[in-house]
N, C-alpha and C positions, 0 to 999 in steps of 0.2 A: 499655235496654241493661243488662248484666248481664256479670259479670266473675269470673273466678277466678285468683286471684294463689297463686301456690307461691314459696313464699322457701330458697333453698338454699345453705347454707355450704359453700362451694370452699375447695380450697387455691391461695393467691393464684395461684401459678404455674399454673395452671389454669383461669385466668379465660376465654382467648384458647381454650379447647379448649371452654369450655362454649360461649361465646357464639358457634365456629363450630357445634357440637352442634345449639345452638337454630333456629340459621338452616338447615341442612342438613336435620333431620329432624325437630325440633320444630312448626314455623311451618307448614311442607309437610301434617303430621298433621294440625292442628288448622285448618289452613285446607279440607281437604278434610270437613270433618265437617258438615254440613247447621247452618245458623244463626249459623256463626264469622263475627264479624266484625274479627277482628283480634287480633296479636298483638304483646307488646309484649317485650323484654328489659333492665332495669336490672341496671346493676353498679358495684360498688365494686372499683375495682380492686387497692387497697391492703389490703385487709380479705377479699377473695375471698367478700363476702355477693354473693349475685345474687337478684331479683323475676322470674320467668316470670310473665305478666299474658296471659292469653285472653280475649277479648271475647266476647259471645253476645248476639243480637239478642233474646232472649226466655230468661225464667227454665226454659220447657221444656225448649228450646234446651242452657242450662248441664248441666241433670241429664241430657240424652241424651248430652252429651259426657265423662260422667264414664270412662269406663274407657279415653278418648281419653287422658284427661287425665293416669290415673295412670299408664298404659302409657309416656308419656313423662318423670314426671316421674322416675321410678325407671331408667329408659335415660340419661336426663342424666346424674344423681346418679352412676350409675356412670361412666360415660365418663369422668369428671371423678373420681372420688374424693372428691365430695362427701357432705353430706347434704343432707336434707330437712330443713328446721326445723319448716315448717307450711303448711297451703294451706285458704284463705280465700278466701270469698265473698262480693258483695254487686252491692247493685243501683248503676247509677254514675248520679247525680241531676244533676250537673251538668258539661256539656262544654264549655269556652269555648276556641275557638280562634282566635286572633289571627293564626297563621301555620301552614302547614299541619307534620303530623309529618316527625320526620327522627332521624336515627341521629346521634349525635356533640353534642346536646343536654346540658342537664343537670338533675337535677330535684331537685328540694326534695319528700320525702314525710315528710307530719306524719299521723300517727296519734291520732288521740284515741278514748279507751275511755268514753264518758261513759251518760249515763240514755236507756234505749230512750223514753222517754215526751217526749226534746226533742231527737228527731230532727228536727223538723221546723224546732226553733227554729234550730238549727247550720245546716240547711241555709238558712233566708232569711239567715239571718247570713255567708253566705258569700256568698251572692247580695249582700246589698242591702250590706256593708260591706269583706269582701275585695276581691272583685273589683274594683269599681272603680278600685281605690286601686295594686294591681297591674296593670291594663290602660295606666295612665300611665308605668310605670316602665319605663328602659331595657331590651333585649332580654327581656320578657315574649312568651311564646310559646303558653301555654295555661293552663288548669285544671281539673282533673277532682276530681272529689268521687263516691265511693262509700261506700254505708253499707249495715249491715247492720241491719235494724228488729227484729231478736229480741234481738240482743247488747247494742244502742247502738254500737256501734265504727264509727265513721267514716275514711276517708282521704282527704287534701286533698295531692293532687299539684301543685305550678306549677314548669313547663317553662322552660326559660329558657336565650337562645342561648351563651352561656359561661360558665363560675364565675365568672368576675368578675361577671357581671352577678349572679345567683346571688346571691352574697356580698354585693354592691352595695345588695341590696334586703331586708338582713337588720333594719336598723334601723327599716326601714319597717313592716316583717311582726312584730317581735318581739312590737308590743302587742297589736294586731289576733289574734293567736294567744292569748296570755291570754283575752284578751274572749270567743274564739271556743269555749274550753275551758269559760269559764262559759255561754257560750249552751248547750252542749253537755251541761251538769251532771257536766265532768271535772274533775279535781284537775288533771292537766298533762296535758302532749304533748308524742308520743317524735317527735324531728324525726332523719331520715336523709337523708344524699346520695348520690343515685347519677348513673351515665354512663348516657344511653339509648344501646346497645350495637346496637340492634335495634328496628323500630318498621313495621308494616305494617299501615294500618288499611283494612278493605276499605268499611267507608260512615263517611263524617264525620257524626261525631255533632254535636248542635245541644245549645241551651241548653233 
C-alpha cells in the first residue's frame, strides 16, 4: 500500500467547511481513480492544520493519481482559504488494526526524520516493541507506519477511541518513542494530534 498525505493550514473557522469540502468532492475524486484504496481526513481543530491522506493499492497506482491529487488539493485549499504546507509520500509498512476505521477517533502522528540505511531497523522496532505494548492499552484502535526509503522519514500513526485514552497512553509511549528515534538514527520526533474528521478505507489493510 502506498499513501499520499497533503498537510493544509485552514483558518480555524474553517475547519467544518474543509472537512465538508473533503467529504463532498475530495474523497468522491479520488475514490473514483483506478487503485485508490481509501481516503482519510485529520484535523486539529483549534489550530486549523488539516492531513488529506490517499491511499493507493501500488506505487503505479500513487503516480497515475497525481494530477487527481493536485486538482484537489488546490480546490480544497481554496474553498477553505487555506494553504498547502506540503504533500508527501510513502510506502505504508505496517497496518494493525484492532478495530475497524471510523470518523470521530483520535490519532497520535509521530514523525521521525532519521537515516534512510535503518529503515528497516524503525520498522522491526515498531513491530517487535510498539505494538505490543499499545495493543494492551485501553481504547487502542490501530497503527499505521509509512516510510519513505529515499528521505529516511517515517510516520507512526496509533488511532485511539478518545483523547483520554489518547492522553492515557502517553506515559506508556513516551520511552518507546526515544528508543524508536534511535532505532531510527533520529535526534527526535515531531509528535502531533489530530481528530480523524473523515475515514473511508476501501480494502483493510493487514500486517
Amino acid at each position: 500500500m502506498y499513501v499520499r498525505a497533503t498537510r493544509v493550514q485552514n483558518p480555524p473557522d474553517a475547519v467544518e467547511k474543509g472537512i465538508a469540502f473533503f467529504k463532498e468532492k475530495v474523497a468522491p475524486a479520488v475514490k473514483g481513480a483506478p487503485g485508490n484504496a481509501g481516503a482519510i481526513l485529520l484535523v486539529d481543530r483549534k489550530t486549523g492544520a488539516a492531513v488529506g491522506i490517499t491511499m493507493w493499492a501500488t506505487a503505479q497506482a500513487l503516480g497515475a493519481s497525481e494530477q487527481v491529487g493536485i486538482s484537489s488539493r488546490t480546490q480544497s485549499a481554496a474553498a477553505t482559504g487555506g494553504s498547502i504546507v506540503n504533500v508527501e509520500r510513502g510506502e505504508q509498512v505496517i497496518a494493525d488494526r484492532a478495530q475497524p476505521p471510523k470518523a470521530g477517533s483520535f490519532v497520535r502522528l509521530n514523525t521521525i526524520t532519521g537515516d534512510p540505511k535503518k529503515i528497516d531497523d524503525a520498522i522491526k522496532f515498531v513491530e517487535k516493541q510498539v505494538l505490543p505494548v499499545l495493543k494492551a492499552l485501553k481504547g487502542y484502535r490501530a497503527l499505521l507506519m509509512s516510510v519513505d526509503r529515499l528521505t529516511g522519514r517515517s510516520t507512526v500513526s496509533t488511532v485511539w477511541e478518545t483523547i483520554a485514552d489518547l492522553e492515557a497512553s502517553e506515559p506508556k509511549v513516551s520511552s518507546l518513542r526515544r528508543d524508536a528515534a534511535d532505532a531510527a538514527g533520529a535526534s527526535d520526533v515531531k509528535v502531533e494530534i489530530f481528530e480523524t474528521a473523515f475515514v473511508e478505507i476501501a480494502q483493510p489493510a493487514r500486517v
